[in-house]
C-alpha positions in Angstrom: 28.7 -6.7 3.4 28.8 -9.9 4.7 30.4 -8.9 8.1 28.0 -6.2 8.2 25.3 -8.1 7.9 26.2 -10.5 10.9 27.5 -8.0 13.1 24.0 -6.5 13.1 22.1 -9.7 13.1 23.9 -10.7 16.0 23.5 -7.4 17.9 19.8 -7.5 16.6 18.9 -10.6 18.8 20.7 -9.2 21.8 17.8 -6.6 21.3 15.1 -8.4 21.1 16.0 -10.7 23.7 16.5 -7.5 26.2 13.0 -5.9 24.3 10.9 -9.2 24.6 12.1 -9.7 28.6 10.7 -6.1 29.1 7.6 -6.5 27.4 6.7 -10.2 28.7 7.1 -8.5 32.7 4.8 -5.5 31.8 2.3 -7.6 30.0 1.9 -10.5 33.6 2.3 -7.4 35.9 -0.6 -5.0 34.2 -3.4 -6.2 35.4 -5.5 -9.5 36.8 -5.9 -12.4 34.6 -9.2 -13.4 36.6 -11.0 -10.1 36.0 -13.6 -10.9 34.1 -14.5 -13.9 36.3 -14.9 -11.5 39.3 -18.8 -11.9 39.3 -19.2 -15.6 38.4 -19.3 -18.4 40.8 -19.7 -22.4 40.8 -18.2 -24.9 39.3 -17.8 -23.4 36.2 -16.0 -20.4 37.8 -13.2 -22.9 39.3 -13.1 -25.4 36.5 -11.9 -22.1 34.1 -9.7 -20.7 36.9 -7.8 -24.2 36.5 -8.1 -24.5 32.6 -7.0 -20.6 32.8 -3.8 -21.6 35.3 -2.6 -24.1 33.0 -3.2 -22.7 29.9 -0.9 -19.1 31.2 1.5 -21.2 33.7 0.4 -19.1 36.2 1.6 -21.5 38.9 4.9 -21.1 37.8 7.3 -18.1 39.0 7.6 -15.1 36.7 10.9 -15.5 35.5 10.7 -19.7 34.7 7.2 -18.6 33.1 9.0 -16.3 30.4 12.1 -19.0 30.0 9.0 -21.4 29.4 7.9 -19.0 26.5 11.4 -18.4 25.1 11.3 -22.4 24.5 8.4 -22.5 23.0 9.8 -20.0 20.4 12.7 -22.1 20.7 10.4 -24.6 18.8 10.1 -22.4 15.8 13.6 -21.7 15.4 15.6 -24.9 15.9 14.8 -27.6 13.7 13.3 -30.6 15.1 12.4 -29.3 18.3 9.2 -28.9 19.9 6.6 -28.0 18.2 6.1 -24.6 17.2 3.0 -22.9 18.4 4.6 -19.6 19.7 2.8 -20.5 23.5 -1.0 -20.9 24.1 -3.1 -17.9 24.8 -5.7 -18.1 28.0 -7.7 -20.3 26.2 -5.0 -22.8 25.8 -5.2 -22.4 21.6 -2.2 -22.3 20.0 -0.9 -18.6 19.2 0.8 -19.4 15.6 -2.5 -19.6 13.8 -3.9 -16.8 15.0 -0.6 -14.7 14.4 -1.1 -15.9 10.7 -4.4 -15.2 10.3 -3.9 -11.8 12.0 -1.1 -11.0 10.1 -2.5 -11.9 6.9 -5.5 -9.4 7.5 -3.1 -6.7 8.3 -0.7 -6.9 5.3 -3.7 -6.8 3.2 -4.5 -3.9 4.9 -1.3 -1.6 5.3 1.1 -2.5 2.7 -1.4 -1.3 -0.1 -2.0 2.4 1.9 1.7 2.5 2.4 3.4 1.8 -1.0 0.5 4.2 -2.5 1.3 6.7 0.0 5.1 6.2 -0.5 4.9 6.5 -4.5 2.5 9.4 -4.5 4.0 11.3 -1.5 7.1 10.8 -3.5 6.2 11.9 -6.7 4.1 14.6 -5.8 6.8 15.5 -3.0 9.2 16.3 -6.3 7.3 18.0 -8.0 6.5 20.7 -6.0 10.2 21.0 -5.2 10.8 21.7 -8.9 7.7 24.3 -8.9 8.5 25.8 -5.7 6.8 29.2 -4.3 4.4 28.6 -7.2 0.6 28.0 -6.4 0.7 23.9 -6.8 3.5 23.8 -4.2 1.3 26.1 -1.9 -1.7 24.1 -2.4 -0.3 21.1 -2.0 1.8 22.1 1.4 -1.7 23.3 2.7 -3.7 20.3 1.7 -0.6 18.1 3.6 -0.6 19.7 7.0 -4.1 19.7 6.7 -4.1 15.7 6.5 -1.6 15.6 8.8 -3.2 17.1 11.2 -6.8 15.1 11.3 -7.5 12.8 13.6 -7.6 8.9 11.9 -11.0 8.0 13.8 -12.6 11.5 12.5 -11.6 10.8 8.8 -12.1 7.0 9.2 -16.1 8.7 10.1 -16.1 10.7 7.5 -15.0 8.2 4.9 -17.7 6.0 6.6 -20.6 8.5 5.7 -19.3 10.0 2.3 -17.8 7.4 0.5 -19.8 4.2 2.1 -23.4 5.3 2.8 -24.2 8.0 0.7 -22.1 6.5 -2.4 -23.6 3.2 -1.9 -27.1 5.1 -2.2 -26.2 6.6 -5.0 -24.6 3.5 -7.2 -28.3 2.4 -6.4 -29.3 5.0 -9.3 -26.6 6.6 -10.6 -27.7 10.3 -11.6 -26.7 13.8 -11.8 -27.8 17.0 -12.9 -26.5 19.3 -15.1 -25.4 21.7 -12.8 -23.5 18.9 -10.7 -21.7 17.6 -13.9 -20.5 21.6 -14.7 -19.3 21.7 -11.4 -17.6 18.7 -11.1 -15.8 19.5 -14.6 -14.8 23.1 -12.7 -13.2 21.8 -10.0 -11.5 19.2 -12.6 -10.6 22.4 -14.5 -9.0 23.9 -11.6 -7.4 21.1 -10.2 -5.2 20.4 -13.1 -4.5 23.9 -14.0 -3.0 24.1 -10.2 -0.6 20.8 -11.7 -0.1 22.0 -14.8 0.8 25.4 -13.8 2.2 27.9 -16.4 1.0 31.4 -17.1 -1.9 32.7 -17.5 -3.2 31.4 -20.9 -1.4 28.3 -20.6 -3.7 27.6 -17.4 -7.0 29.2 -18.7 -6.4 26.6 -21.3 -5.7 23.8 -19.3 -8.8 24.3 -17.2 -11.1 25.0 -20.2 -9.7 22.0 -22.0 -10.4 19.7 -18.4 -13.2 21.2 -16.9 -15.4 20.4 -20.5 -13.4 16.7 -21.1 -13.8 16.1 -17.5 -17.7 17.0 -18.1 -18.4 15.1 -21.3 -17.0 12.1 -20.0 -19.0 12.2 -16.8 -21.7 12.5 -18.8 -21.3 9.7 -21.0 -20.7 7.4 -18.1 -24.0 8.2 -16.9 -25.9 8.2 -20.2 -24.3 4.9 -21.3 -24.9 3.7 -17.3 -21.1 2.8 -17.0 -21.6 3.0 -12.8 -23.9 0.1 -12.7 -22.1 -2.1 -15.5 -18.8 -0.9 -15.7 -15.5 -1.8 -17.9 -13.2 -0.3 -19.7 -13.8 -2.7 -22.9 -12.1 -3.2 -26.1 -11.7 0.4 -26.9 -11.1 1.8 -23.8 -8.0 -1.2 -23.4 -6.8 -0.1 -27.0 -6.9 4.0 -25.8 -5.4 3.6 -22.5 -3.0 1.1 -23.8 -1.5 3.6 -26.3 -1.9 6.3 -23.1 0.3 4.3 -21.1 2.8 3.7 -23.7 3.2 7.8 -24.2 2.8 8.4 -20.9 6.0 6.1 -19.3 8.0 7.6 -22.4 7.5 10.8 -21.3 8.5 10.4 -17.8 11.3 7.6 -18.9 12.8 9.1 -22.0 10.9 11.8 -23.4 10.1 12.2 -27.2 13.6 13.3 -29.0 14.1 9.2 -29.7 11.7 8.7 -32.1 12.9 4.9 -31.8 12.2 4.9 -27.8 8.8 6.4 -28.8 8.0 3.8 -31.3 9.2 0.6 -29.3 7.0 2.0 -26.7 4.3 1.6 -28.6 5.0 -2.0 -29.3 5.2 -2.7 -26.0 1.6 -1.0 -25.5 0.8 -3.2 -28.5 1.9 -6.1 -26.8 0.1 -5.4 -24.0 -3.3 -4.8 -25.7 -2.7 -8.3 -27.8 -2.4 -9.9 -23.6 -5.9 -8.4 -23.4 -7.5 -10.0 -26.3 -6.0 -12.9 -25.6 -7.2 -13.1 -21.5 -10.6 -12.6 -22.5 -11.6 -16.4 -22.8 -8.5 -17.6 -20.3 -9.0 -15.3 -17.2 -12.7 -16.1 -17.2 -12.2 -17.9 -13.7 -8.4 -18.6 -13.3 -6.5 -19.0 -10.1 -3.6 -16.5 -9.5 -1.3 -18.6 -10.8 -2.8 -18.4 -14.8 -2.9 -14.6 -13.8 0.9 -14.1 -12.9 1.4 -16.6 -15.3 0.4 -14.5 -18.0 1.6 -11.2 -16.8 4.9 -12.4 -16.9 4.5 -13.7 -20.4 3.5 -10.2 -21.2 6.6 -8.2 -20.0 9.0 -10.8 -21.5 7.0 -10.4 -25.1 7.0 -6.7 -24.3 10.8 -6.5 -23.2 12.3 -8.2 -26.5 9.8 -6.8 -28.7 10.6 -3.3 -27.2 14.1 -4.1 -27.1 14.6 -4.9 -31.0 12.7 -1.9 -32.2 14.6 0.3 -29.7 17.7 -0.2 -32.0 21.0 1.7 -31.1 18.8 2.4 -27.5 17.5 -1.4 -27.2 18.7 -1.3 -23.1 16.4 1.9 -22.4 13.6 0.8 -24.8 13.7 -2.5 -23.2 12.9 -1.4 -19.9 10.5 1.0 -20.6 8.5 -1.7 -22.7 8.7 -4.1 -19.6 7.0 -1.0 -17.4 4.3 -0.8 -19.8 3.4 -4.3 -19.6 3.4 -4.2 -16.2 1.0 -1.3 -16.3 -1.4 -2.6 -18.9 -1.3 -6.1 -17.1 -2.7 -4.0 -13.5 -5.7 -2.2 -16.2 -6.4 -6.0 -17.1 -6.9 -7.0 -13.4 -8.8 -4.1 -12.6 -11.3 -4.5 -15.9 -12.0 -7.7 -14.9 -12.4 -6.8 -11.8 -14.7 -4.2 -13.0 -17.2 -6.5 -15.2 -17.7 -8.9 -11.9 -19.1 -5.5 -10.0 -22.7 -5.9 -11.2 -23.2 -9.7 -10.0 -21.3 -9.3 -6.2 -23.4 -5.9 -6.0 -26.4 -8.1 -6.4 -25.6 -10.7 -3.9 -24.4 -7.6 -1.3 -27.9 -6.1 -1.6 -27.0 -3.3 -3.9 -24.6 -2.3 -0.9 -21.0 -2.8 -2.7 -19.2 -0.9 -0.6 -18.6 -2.0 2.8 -17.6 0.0 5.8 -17.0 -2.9 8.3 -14.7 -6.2 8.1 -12.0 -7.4 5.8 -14.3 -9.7 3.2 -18.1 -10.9 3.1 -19.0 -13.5 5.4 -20.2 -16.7 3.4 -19.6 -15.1 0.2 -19.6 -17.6 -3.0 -18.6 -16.4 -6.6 -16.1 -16.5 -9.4 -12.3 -15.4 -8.6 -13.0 -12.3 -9.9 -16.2 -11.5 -7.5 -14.0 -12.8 -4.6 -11.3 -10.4 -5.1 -13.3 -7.5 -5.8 -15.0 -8.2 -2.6 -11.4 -8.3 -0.8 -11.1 -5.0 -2.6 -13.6 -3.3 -1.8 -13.3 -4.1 1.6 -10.1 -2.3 1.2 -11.3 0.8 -0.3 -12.2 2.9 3.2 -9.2 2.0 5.6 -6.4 2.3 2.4 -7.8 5.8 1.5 -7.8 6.8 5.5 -4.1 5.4 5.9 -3.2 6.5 2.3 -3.9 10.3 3.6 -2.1 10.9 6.6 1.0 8.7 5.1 0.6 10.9 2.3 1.2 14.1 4.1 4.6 13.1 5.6 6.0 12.0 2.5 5.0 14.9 0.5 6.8 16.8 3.0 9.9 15.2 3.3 10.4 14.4 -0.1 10.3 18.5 -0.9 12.7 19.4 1.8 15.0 16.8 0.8 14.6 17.4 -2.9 15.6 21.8 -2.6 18.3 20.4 -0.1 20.1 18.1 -2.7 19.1 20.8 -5.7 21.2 22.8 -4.3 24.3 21.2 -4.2 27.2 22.1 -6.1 27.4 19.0 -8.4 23.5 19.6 -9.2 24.7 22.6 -10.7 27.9 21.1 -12.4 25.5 19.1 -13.9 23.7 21.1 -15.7 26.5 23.1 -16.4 27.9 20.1 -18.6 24.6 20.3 -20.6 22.6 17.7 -19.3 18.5 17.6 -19.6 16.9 19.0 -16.8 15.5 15.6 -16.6 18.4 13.3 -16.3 19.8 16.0 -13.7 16.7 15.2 -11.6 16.0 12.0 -12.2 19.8 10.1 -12.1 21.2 13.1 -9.5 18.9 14.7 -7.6 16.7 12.2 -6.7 18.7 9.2 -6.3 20.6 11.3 -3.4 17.7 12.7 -1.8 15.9 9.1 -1.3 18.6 8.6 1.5 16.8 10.6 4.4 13.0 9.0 2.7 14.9 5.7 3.2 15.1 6.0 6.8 11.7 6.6 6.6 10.1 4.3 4.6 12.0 2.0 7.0 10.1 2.7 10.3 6.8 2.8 7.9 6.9 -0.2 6.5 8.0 -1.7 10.2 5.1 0.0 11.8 2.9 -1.3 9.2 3.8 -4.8 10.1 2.6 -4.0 13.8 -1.0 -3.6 12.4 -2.9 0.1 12.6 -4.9 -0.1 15.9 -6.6 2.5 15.6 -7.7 1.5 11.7 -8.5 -1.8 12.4 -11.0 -0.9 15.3 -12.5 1.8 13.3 -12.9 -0.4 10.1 -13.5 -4.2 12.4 -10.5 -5.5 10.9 -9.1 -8.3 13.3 -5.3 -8.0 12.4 -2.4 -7.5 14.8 -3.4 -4.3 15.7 -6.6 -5.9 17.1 -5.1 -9.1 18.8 -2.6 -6.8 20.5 -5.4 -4.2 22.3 -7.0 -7.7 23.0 -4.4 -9.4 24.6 -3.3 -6.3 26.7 -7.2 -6.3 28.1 -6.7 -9.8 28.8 -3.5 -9.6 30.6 -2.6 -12.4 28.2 1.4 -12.8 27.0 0.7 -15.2 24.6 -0.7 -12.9 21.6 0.7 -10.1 23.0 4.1 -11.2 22.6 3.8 -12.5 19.6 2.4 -9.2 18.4 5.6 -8.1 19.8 7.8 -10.1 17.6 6.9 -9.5 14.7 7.0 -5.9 15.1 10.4 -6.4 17.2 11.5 -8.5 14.1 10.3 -6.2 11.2 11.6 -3.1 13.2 15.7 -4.5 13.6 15.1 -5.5 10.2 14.1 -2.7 8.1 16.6 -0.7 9.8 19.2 -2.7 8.6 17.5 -3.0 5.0 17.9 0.9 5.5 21.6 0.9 6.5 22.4 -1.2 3.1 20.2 0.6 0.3 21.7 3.9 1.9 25.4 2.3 0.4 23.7 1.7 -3.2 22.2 5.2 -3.3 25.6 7.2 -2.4 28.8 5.0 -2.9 30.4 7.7 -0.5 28.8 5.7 1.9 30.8 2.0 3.0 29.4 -0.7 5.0 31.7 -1.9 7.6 
């Protein structure tokens, strides 16, 4: 591993090197540096020309001009050597702060869309593997190549107008008709029936049994005008804590261990006892008191779960830490949830934004900071979240009936094992290795910011200060851009190259 490791980091900076010498000559030979002071004249016009000169080292040969940038990257690898400020842009400001701030914008933006397009993609890739040639899987391939085939600016539009403008109208005064409400249960009804699947009464029930739960509830939310104060409260902590608690044991261990089942339920207990106890400490903490007590939580919840788990305290232990975990992201979001009404006030009654990463001047509790970081969030995650989704749906089914039809798939279950150990600790585990490689260009092209996203939405990440500094023929940002994709790229690729040796030991690294 070791060898491995330093063989490729090695040959990894022999890359970049090469890749960065490429980029820094197209970036100085595209274009004029001076364009945009092709109409001024004076003083002014030669005093910037100079402050421009220095600032780029444009009286300095080509090649000397990119060994002067290599040493000022130099600065931010060797200790104790120059300052590091990754080069001056045309301007003459440093570069480093604005990389940060760039890249902070974009990682708030991408890796959200990207792990909920990777675990959904995933998940919902599987399943239609399992159920293939059946409705869901032809629903669901339809819906995917659908996504995959829209433009980002038109659904970044569309998001825009549907779920910004007219939703924001409609928080204003929450209402519906009765009709809308029957409708909107129907298509509930029909969507789950499609998941569920079955025959023909098993699905007439499911949708009957949706379409009017889906209906009531909608209702009650209105009548008890949940949209403008919303919450989930003590109750609905206490009901969806128990939820989660059946839910993970179903997908973790299913309901033959009684033992499992009830350590579960401790664990949900657990959790539910962290929300009563948050209530007067999380009234305007700092992250730190959050993480704080989250991880409190899952250690509580793993030894509780562990010691009622008995003879099957390693499984139940788990399990009880994933609920935590779970009930401790339904905690954030209620909070986040009962600052809603105050930061809709100070936005106007305008909650949802369809421009910038945060509100400008914006004062409040944590809680009405965050959800404001949130919200901001909403449009660009859903339009990345959508296209991502479509490749991963569609990868994980093809690589999911590949390995399901392997020989020791079927030894498997020959031997007697449940259908869902056979897909959970065989089949999938083996066909993650071709979603690895992918999941390693995505989360390396996420680091390079979403251009396209980001001009959309006015986000000013990478994606942003590259297009800039390519209109400005300025290397600076650009190539600093450049690293970090450069960087994250070599990387991830090697991240890929190792987790494919933990998922098949058939495969050595050397």
């Amino acid at each position: 591993m070791f060898h491995f490791i330093a063989k490729r980091t090695i040959i990894s900076i022999f890359i970049l090197f090469a890749a960065t010498t490429l980029m820094y000559f197209l970036t100085i030979f595209s274009g004029d540096p001076f364009e945009d002071l092709g109409e001024t004249s004076g003083p002014e016009r030669a005093a910037t020309i100079a402050a421009r000169t220095a600032a780029m080292n444009l009286d300095v040969a080509p090649i000397p001009r990119y060994f002067l940038w290599l040493q000022e990257v130099g600065g931010c690898l060797i200790p104790g050597g120059d300052p590091c400020t990754l080069g001056t842009d045309r301007t003459g400001a440093a570069v480093l702060p604005q990389l940060q701030n760039a890249m902070g914008s974009t990682l708030r933006l991408v890796v959200v869309a990207t792990v909920l397009a990777l675990v959904l993609g995933v998940i919902v890739g599987i399943v239609t593997a399992i159920r293939q040639y059946t409705t869901f899987d032809y629903s669901i391939t339809f819906i995917s190549f659908v996504l995959f085939s829209l433009p980002l600016f038109w659904l970044s539009t569309l998001l825009k107008q549907y779920l910004a403008i007219d939703l924001n109208t409609w928080l204003a005064d929450p209402q519906a008709s009765y009709l809308t409400i029957a409708l909107i249960g129907v298509v509930a009804g029909v969507i789950w029936a499609l998941v569920i699947g079955g025959d023909r009464r098993r699905r007439a029930l499911v949708f009957g049994t949706t379409a009017v739960a889906t209906a009531v509830m909608l209702y009650l939310l209105l009548v008890t005008n949940w949209f403008v104060d919303p919450g989930f409260g003590v109750v609905g902590m206490l009901v969806s804590s128990a939820g989660v608690a059946v839910l993970w044991t179903a997908l973790l261990a299913g309901f033959r261990r009684r033992r499992i089942l009830y350590a579960a339920l401790a664990a949900g207990g657990v959790g539910f006892l962290a929300y009563l106890i948050s209530v007067p400490l999380l009234a305007d903490p700092h992250w730190a008191g959050v993480v704080a007590l989250l991880a409190g939580t899952v250690v509580v919840a793993y030894l509780v779960a562990g010691l009622i788990g008995g003879p099957f305290r390693a499984q139940a232990a788990r399990i009880g830490a994933v609920i935590a975990v779970s009930i401790g992201l339904l905690l954030v979001v209620d909070r986040l949830l009962q600052a809603y009404p105050t930061l809709s006030a100070k936005s106007g009654g305008r909650p949802i934004p369809t421009t910038g990463s945060e509100t400008a001047n914006l004062t409040g509790t944590f809680w009405e900071i965050n959800l404001d970081y949130a919200l901001h969030l909403i449009l660009p995650t859903i339009a990345l979240t959508l296209i991502s989704f479509a490749t991963y749906t569609r990868y994980t089914r093809a690589s999911q009936l590949d390995v399901m039809n392997q020989d020791y798939i079927r030894t498997a279950r020959a031997k007697g094992l449940s259908e869902r150990t056979v897909l959970v600790k065989h089949a999938f585990r083996n066909a993650m290795i071709p979603i690895t490689t992918l999941m390693a260009f995505d989360f390396a092209g996420v680091l390079s910011g979403a251009v396209i996203t980001e001009t959309v939405f006015g986000w000013n990440g990478l994606g942003n200060m590259f297009v800039t500094g390519i209109n400005n023929v300025d290397p600076g940002p650009v190539m600093a851009f450049f690293l970090v994709a450069g960087t994250a790229a070599v990387l991830f690729n090697m991240l890929a190259d190792i987790a494919y040796a933990f998922l098949d030991p058939r495969i050595t690294l050397s």
